[in-house]
BATITI-938683 format. One record per atom (N, C-alpha, C): residue in three letters; atom name; x, y, z. Coordinates in nm, 4 decimals. Layout:
<nodes>
+-----+----+----------+----------+----------+
:   r :  a :     east :    north :       up :
+-----+----+----------+----------+----------+
: ala : CA :        X :        Y :        Z :
...
+-----+----+----------+----------+----------+
</nodes>
This chain:
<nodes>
+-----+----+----------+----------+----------+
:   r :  a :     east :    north :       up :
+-----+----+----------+----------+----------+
: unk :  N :   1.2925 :   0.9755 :  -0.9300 :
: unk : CA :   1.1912 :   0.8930 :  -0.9905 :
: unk :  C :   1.1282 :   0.9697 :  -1.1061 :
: unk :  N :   1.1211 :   0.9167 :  -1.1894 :
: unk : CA :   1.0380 :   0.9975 :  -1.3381 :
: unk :  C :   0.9269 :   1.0016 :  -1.2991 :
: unk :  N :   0.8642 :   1.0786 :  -1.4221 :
: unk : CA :   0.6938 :   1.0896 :  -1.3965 :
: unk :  C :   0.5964 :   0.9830 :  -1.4281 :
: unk :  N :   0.6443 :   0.8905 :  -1.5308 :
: unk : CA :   0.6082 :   0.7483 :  -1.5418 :
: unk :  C :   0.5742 :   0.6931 :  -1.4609 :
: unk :  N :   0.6796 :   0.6441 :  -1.3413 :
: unk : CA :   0.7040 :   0.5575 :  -1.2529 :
: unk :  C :   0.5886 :   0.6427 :  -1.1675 :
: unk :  N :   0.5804 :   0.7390 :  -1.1236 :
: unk : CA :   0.4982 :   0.7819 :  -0.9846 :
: unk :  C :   0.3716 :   0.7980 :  -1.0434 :
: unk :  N :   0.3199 :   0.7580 :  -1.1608 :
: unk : CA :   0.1445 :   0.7838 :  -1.1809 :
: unk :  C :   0.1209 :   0.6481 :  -1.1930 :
: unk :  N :   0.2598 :   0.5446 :  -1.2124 :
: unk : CA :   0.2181 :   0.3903 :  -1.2402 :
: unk :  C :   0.1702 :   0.3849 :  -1.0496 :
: unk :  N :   0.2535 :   0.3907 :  -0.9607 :
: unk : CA :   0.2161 :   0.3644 :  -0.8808 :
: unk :  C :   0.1532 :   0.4286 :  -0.8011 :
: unk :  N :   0.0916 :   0.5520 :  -0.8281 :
: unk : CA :  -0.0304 :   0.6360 :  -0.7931 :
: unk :  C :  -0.1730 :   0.5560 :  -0.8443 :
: unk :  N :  -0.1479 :   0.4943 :  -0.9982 :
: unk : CA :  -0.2483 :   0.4067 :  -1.0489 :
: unk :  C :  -0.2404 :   0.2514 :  -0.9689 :
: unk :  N :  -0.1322 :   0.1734 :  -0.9260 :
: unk : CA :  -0.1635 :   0.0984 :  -0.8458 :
: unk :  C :  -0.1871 :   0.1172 :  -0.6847 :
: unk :  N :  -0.1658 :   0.2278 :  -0.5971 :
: unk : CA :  -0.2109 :   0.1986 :  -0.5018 :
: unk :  C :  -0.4007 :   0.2419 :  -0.5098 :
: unk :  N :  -0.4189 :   0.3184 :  -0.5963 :
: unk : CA :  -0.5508 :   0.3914 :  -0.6149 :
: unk :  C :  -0.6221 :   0.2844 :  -0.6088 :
: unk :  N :  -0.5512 :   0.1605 :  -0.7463 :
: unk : CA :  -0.6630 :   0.0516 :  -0.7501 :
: unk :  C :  -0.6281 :  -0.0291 :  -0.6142 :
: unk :  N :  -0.5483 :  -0.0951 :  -0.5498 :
: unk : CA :  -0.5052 :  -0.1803 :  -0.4925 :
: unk :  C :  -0.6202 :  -0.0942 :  -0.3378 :
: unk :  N :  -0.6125 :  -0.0229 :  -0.2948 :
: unk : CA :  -0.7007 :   0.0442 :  -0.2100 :
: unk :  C :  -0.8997 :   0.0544 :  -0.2547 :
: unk :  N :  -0.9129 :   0.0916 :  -0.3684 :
: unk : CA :  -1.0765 :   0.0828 :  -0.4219 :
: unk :  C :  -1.0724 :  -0.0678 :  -0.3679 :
: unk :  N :  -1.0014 :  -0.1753 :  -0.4949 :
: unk : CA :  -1.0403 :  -0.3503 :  -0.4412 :
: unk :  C :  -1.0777 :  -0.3421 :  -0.3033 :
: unk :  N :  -0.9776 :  -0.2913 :  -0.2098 :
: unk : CA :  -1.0069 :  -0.3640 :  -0.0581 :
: unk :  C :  -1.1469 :  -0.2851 :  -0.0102 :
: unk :  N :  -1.1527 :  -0.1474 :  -0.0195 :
: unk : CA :  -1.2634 :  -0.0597 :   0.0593 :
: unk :  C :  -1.3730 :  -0.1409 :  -0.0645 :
: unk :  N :  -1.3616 :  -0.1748 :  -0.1284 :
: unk : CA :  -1.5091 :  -0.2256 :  -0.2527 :
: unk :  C :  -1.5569 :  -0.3589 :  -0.1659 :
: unk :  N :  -1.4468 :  -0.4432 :  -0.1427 :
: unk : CA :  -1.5109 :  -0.5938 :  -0.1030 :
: unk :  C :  -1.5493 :  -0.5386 :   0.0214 :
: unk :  N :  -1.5239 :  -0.4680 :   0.1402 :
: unk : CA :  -1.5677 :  -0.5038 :   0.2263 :
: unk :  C :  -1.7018 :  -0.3559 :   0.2293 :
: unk :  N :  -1.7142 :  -0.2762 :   0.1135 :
: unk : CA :  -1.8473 :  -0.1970 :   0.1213 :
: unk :  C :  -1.9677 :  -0.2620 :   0.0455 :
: unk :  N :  -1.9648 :  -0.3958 :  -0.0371 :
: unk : CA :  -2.0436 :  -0.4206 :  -0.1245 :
: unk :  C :  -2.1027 :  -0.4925 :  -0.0445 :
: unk :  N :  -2.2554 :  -0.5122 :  -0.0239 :
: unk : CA :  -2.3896 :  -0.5395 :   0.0439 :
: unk :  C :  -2.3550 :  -0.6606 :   0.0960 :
: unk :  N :  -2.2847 :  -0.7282 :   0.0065 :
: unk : CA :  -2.2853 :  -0.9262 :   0.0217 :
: unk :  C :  -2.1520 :  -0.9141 :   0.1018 :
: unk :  N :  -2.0336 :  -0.7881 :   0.0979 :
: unk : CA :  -1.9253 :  -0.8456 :   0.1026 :
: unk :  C :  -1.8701 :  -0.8771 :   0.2661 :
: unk :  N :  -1.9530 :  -0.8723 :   0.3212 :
: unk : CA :  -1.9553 :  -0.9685 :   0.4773 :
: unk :  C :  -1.9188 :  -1.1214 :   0.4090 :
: unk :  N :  -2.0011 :  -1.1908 :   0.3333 :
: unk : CA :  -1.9617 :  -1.3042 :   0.2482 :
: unk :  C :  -1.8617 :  -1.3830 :   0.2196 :
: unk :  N :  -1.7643 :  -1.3001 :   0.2244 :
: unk : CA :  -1.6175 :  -1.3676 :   0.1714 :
: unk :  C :  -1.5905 :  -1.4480 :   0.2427 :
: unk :  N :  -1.4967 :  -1.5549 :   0.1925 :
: unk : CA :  -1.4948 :  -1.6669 :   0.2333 :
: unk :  C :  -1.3301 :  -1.7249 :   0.2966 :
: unk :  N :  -1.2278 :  -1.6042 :   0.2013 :
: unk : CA :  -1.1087 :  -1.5908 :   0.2459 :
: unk :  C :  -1.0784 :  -1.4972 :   0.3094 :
: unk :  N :  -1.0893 :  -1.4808 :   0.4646 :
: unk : CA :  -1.0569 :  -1.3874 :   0.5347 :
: unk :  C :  -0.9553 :  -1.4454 :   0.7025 :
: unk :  N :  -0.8484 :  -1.4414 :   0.6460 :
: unk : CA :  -0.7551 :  -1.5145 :   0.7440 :
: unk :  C :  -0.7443 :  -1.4021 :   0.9027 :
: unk :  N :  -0.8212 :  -1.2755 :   0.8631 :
: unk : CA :  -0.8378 :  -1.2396 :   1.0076 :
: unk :  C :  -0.9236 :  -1.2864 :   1.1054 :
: unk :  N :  -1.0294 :  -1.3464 :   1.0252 :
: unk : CA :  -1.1375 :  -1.4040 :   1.0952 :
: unk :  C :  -1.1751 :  -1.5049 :   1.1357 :
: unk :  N :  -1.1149 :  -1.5612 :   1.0506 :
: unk : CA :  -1.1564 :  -1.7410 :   1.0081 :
: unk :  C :  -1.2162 :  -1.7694 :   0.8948 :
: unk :  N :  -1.1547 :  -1.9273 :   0.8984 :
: unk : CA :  -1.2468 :  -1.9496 :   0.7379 :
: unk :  C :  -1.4131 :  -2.0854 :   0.7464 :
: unk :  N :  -1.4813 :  -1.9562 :   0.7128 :
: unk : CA :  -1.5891 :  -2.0813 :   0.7304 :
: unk :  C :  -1.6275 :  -2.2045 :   0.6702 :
: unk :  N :  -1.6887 :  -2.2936 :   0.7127 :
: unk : CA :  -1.7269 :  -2.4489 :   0.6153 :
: unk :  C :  -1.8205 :  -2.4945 :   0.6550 :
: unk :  N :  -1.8514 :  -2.6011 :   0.5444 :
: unk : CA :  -2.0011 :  -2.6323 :   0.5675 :
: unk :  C :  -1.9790 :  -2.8186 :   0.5101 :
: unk :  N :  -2.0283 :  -2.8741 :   0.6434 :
: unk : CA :  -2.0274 :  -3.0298 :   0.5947 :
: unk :  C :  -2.1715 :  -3.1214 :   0.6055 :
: unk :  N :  -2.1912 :  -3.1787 :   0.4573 :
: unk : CA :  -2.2899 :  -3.2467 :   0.4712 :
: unk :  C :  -2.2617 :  -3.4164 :   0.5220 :
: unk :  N :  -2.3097 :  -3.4457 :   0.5970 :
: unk : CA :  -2.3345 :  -3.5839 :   0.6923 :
: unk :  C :  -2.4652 :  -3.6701 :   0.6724 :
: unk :  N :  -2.4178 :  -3.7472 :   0.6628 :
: unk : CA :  -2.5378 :  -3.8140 :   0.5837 :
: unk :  C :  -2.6453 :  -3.8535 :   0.7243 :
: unk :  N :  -2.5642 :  -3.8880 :   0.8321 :
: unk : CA :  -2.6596 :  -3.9122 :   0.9597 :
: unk :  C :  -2.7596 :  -3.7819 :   1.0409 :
: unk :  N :  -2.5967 :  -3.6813 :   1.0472 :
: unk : CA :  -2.6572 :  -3.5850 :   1.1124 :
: unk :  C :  -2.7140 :  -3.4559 :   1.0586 :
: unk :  N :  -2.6796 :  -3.4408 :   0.9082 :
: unk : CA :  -2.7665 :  -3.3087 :   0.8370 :
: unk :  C :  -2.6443 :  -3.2241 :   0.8263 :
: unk :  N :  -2.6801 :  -3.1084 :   0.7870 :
: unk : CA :  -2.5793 :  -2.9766 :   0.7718 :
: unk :  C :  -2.5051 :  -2.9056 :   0.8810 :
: unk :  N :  -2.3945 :  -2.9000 :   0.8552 :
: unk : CA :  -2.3211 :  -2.8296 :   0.9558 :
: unk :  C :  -2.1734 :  -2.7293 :   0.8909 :
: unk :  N :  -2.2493 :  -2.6311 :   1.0264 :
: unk : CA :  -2.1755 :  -2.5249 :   0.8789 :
: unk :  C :  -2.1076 :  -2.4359 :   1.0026 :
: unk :  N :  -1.9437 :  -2.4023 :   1.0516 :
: unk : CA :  -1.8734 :  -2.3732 :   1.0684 :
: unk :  C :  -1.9138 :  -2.1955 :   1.0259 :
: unk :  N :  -1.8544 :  -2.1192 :   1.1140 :
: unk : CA :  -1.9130 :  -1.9398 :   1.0651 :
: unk :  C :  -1.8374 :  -1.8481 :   1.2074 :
: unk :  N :  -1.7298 :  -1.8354 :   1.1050 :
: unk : CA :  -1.6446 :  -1.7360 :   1.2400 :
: unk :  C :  -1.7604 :  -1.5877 :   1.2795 :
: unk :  N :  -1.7277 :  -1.5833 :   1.3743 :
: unk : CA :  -1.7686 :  -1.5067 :   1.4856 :
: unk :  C :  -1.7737 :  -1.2776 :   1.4127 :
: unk :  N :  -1.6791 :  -1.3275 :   1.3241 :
: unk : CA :  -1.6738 :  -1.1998 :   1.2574 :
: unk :  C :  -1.7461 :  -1.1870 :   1.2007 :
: unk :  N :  -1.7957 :  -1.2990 :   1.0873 :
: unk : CA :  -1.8614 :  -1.2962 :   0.9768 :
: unk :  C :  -2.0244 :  -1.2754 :   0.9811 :
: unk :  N :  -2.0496 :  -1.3451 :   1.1419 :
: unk : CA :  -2.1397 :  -1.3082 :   1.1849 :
: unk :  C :  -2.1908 :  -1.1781 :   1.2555 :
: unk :  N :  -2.1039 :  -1.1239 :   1.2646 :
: unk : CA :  -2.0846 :  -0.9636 :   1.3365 :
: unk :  C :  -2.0987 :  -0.8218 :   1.2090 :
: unk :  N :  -2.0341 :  -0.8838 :   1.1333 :
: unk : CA :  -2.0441 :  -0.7988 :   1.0251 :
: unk :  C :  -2.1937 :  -0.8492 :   0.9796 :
: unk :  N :  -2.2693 :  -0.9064 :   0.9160 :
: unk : CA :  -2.4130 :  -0.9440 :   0.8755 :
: unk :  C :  -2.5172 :  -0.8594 :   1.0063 :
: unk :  N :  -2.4971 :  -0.8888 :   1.1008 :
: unk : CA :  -2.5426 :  -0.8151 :   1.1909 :
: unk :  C :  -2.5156 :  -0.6654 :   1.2011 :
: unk :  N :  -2.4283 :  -0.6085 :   1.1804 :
: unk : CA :  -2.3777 :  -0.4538 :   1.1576 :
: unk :  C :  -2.4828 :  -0.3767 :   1.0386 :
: unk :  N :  -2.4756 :  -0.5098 :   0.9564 :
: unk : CA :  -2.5636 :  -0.4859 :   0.8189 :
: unk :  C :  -2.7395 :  -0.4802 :   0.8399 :
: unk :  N :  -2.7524 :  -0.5394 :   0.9674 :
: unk : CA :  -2.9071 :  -0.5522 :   0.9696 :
: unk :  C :  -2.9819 :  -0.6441 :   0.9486 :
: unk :  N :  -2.8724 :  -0.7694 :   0.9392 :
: unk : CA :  -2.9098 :  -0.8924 :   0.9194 :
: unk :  C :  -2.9453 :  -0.9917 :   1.0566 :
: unk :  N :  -2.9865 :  -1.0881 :   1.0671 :
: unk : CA :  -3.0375 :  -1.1340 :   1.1758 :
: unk :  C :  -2.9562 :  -1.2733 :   1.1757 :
: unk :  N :  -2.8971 :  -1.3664 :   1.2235 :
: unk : CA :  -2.8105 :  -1.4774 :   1.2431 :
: unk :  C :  -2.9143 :  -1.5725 :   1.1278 :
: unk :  N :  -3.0411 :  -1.5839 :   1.1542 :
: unk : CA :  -3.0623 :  -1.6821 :   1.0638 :
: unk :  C :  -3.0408 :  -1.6423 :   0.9039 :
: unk :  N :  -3.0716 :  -1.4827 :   0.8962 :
: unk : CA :  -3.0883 :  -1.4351 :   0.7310 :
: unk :  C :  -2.8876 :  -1.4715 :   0.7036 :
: unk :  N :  -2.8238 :  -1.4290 :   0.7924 :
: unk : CA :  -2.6778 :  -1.4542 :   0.7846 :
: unk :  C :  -2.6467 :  -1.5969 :   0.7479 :
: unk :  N :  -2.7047 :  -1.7208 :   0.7917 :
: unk : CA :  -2.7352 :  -1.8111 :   0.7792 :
: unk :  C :  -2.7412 :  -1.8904 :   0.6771 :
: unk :  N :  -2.8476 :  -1.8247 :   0.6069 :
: unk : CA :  -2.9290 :  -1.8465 :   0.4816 :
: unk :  C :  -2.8465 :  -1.7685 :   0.3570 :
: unk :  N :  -2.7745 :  -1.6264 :   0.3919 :
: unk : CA :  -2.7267 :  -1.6020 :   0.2637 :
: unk :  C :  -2.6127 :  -1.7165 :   0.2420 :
: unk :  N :  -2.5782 :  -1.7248 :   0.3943 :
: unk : CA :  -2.4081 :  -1.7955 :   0.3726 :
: unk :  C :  -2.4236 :  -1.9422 :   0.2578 :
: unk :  N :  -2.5205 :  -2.0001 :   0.3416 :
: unk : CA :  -2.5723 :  -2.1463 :   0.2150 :
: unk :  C :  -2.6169 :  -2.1064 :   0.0470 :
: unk :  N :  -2.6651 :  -2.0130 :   0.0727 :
: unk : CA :  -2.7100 :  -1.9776 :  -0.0695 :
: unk :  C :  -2.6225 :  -1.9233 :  -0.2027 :
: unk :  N :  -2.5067 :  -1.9105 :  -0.0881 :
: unk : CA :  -2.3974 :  -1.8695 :  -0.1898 :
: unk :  C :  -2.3335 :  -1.9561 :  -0.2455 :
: unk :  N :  -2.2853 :  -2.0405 :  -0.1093 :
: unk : CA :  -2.2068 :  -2.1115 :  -0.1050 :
: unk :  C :  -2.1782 :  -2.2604 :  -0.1226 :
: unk :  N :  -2.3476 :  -2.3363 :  -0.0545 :
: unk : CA :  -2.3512 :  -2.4853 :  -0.0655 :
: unk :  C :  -2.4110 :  -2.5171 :  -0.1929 :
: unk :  N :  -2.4109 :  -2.4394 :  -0.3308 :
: unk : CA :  -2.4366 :  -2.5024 :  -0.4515 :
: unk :  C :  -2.3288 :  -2.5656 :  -0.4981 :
: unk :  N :  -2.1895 :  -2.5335 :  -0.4747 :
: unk : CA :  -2.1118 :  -2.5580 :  -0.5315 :
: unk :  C :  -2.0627 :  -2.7100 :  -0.4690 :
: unk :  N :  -2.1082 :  -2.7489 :  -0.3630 :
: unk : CA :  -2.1141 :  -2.8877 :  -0.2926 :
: unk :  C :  -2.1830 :  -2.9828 :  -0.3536 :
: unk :  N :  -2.1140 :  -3.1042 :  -0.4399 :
: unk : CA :  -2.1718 :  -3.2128 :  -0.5251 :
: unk :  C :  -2.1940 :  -3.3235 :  -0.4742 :
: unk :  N :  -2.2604 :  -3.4083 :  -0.3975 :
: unk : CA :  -2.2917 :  -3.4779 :  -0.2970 :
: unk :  C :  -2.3839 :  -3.5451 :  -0.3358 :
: unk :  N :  -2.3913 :  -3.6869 :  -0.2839 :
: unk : CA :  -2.5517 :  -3.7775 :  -0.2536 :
: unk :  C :  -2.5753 :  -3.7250 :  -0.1621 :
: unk :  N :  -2.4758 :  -3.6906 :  -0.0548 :
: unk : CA :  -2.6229 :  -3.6760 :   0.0498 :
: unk :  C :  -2.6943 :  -3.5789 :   0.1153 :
: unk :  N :  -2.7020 :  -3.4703 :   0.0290 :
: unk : CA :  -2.8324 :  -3.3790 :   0.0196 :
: unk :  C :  -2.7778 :  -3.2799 :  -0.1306 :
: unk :  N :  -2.9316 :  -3.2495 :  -0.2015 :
: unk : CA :  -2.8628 :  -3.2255 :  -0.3228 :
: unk :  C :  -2.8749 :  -3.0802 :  -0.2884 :
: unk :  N :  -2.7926 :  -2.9933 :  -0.2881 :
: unk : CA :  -2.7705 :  -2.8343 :  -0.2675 :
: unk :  C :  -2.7968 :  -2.7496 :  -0.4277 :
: unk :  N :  -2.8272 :  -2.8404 :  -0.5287 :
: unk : CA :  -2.8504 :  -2.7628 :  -0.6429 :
: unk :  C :  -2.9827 :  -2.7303 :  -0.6606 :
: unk :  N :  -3.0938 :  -2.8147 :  -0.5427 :
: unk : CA :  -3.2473 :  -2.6917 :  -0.5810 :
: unk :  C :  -3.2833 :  -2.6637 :  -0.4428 :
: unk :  N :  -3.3955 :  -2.5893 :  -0.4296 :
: unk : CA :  -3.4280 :  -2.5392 :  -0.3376 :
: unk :  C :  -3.4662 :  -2.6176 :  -0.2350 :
: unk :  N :  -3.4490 :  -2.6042 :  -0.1113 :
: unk : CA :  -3.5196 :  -2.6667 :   0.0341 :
: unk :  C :  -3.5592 :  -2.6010 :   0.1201 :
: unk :  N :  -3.6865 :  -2.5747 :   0.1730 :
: unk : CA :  -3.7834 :  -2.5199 :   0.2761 :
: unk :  C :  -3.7837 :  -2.6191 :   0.3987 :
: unk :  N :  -3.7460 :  -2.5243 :   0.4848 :
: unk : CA :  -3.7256 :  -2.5527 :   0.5933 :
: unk :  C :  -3.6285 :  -2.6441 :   0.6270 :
: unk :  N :  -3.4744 :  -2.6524 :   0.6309 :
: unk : CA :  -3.3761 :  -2.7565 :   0.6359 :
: unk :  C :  -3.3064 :  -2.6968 :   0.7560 :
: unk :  N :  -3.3101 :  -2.7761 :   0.8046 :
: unk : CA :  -3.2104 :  -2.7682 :   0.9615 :
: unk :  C :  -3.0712 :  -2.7918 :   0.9652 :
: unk :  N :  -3.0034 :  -2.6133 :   0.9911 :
: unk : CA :  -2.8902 :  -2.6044 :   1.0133 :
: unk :  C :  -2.8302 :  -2.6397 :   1.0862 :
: unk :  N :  -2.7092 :  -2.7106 :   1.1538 :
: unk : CA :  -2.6115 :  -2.6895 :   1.2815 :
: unk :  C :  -2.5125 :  -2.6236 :   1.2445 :
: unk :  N :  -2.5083 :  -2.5155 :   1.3350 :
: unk : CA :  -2.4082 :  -2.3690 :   1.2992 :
: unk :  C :  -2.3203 :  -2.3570 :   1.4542 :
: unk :  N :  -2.2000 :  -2.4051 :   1.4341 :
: unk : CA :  -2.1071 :  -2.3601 :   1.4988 :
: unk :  C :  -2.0269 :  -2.2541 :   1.4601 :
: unk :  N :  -2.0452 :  -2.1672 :   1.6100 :
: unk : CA :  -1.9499 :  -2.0782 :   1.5722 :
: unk :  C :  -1.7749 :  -2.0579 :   1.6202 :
: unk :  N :  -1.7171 :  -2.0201 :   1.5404 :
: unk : CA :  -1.5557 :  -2.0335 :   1.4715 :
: unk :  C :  -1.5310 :  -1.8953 :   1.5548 :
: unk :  N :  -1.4464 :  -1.9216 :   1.6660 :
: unk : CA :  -1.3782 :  -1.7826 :   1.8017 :
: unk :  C :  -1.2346 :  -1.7868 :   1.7466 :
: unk :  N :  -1.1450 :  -1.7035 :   1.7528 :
: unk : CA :  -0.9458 :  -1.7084 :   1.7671 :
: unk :  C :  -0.9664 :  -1.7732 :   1.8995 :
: unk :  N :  -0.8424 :  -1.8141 :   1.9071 :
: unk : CA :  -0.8446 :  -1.8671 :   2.0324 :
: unk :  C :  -0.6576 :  -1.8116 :   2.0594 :
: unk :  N :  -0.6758 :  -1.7020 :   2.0751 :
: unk : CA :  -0.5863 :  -1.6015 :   2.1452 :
: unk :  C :  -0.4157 :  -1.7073 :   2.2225 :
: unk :  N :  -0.4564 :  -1.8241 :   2.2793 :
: unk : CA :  -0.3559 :  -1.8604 :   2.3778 :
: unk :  C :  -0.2166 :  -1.9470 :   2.2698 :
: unk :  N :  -0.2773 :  -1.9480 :   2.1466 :
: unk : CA :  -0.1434 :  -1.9690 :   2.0622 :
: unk :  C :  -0.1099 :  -1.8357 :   1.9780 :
: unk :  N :  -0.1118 :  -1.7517 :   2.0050 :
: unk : CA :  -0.0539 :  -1.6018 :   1.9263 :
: unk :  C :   0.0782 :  -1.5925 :   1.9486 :
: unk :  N :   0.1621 :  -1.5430 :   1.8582 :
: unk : CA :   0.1083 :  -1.4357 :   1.7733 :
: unk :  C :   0.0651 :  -1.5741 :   1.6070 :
: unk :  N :   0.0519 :  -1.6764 :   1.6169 :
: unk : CA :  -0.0211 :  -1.7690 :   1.5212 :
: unk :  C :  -0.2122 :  -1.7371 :   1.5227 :
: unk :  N :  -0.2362 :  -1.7197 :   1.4472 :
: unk : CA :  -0.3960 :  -1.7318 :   1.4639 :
: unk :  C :  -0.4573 :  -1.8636 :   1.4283 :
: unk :  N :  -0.5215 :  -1.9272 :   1.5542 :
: unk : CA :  -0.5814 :  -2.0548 :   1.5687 :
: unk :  C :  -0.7202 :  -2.0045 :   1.5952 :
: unk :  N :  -0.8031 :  -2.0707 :   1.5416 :
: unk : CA :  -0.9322 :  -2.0545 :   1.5391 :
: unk :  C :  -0.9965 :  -2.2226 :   1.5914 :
: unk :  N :  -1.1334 :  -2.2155 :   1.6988 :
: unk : CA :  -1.1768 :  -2.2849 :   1.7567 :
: unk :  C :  -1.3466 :  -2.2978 :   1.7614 :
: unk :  N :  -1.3921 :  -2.4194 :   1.7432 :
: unk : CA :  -1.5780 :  -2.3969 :   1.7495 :
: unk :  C :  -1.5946 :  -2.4415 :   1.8050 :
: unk :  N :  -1.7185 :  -2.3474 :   1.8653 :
: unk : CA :  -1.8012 :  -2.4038 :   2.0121 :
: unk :  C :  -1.8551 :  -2.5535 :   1.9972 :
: unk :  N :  -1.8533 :  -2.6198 :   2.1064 :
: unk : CA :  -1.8808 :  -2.7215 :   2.1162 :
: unk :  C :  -2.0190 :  -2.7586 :   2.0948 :
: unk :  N :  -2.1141 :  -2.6358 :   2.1247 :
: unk : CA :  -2.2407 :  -2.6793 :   2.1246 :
: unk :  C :  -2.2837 :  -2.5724 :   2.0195 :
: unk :  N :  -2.4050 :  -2.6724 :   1.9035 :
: unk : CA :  -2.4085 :  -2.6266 :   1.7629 :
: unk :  C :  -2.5737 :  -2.4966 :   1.7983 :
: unk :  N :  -2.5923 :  -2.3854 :   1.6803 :
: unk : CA :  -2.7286 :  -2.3376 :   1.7292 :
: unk :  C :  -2.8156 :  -2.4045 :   1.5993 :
: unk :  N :  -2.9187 :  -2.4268 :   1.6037 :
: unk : CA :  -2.9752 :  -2.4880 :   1.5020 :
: unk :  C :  -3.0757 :  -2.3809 :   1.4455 :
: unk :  N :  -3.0302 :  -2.3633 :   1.3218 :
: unk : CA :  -3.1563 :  -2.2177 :   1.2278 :
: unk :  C :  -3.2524 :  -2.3741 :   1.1020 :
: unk :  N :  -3.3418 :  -2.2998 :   1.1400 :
: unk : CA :  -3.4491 :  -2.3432 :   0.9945 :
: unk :  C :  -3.4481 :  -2.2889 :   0.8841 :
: unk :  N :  -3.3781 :  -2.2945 :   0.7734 :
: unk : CA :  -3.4143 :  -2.1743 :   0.6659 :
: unk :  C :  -3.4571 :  -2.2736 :   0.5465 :
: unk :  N :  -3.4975 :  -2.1376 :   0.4994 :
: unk : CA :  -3.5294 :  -2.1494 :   0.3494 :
: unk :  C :  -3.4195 :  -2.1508 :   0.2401 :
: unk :  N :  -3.3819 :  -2.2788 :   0.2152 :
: unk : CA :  -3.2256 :  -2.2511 :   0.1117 :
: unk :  C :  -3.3120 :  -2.2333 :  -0.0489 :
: unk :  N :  -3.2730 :  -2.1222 :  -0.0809 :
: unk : CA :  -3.2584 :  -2.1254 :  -0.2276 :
: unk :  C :  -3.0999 :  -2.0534 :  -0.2415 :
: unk :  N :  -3.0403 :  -2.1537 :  -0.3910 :
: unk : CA :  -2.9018 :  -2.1427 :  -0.3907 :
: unk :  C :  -2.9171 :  -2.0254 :  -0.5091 :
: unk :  N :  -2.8297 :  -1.9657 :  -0.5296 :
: unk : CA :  -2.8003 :  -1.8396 :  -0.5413 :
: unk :  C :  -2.7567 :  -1.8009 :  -0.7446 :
: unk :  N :  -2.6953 :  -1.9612 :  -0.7194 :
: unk : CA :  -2.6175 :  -1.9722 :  -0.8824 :
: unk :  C :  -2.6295 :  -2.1319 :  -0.8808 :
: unk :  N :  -2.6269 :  -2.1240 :  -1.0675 :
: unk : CA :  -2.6310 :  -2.2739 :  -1.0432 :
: unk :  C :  -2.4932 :  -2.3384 :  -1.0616 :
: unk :  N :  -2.4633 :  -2.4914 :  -1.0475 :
: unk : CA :  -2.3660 :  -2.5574 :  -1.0269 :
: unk :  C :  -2.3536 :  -2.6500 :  -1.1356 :
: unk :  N :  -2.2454 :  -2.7384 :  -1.1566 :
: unk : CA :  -2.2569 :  -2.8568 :  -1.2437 :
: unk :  C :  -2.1855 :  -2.9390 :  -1.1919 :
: unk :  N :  -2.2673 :  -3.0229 :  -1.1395 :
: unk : CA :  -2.1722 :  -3.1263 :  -1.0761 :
: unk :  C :  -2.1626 :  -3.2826 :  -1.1665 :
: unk :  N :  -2.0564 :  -3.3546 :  -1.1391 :
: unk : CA :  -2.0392 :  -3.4857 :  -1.2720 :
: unk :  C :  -2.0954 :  -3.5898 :  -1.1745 :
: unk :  N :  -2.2093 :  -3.6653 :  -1.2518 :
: unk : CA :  -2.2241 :  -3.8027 :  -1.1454 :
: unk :  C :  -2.1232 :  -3.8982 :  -1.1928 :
: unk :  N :  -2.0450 :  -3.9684 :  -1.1410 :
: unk : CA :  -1.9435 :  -4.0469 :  -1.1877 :
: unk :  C :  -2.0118 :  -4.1722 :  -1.2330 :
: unk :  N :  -2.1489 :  -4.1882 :  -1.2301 :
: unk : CA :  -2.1573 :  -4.3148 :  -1.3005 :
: unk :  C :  -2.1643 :  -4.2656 :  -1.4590 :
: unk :  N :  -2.1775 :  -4.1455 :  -1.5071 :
: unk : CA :  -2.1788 :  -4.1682 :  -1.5838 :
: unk :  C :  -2.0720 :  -4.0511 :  -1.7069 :
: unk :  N :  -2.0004 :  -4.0270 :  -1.5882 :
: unk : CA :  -1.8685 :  -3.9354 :  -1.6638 :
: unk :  C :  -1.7639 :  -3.9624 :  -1.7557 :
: unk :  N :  -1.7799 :  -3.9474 :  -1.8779 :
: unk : CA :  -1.6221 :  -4.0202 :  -1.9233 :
: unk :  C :  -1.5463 :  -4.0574 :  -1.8616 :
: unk :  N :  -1.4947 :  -4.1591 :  -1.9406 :
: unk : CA :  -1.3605 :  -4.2525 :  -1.8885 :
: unk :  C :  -1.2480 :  -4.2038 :  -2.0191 :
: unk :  N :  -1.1024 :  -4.1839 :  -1.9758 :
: unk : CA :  -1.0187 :  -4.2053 :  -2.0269 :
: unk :  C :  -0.9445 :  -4.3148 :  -2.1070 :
+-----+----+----------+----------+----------+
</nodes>
């Protein structure tokens, strides 16, 4: 192998290793949202029953490792995440005090392996938080979006 070739890939595993130890050392990076070891979390607005927001069991473990408390875990997760949700039926682009979560939590469920299936508890915990969203969004109202 030349000397080229072994500093190219001395320079890609160097970076390819920083990326991974960076996302999971950076303050927020419990956060992520694509993590197929864990599960992937979601969040659905219902117009009857309010917010409900899906949160594997890891994601919550790691926030807690951090010193975070299930509801602050809670609250970052929406604040990141439910701006980008364009909806009538609750608007996630300004702030809401005191909005009632239903947070199921997202387990593996081990008895289809070596596939990873992930499963939520049947019964939801409900947090109160304070949503302020994090970034803002742009969402199109279709009444009044160009037409082609």
């Amino acid at each position: 192998m030349n000397k080229h070739c072994l500093v190219g890939i001395a320079t890609l595993a160097f970076l390819s290793s920083t990326a991974l130890v960076g996302a999971n050392e950076q303050p927020d990076g419990w956060l992520r949202w694509n993590d197929d070891a864990r599960g992937h979390p979601a969040i659905t607005l219902n117009a009857t029953t309010g917010i409900h927001v899906a949160m594997p069991e890891g994601m919550i473990a790691e926030a807690i490792a951090l010193g975070k408390t299930k509801e602050q875990a809670v609250t970052a997760f929406l604040d990141r995440y439910a701006p980008g949700m364009c909806t009538d039926v609750a608007d996630m682009l300004v702030a809401h005090d005191r909005l009632t979560v239903h947070v199921h939590m997202q387990k593996q469920d081990d008895r289809f392996m070596p596939v990873r299936m992930f499963v939520l508890d049947d019964e939801a915990q409900d947090f109160v938080v304070n949503y302020t969203p994090d970034r803002p969004a742009h969402c199109i109202d279709p009444d009044t979006a160009p037409t082609s």
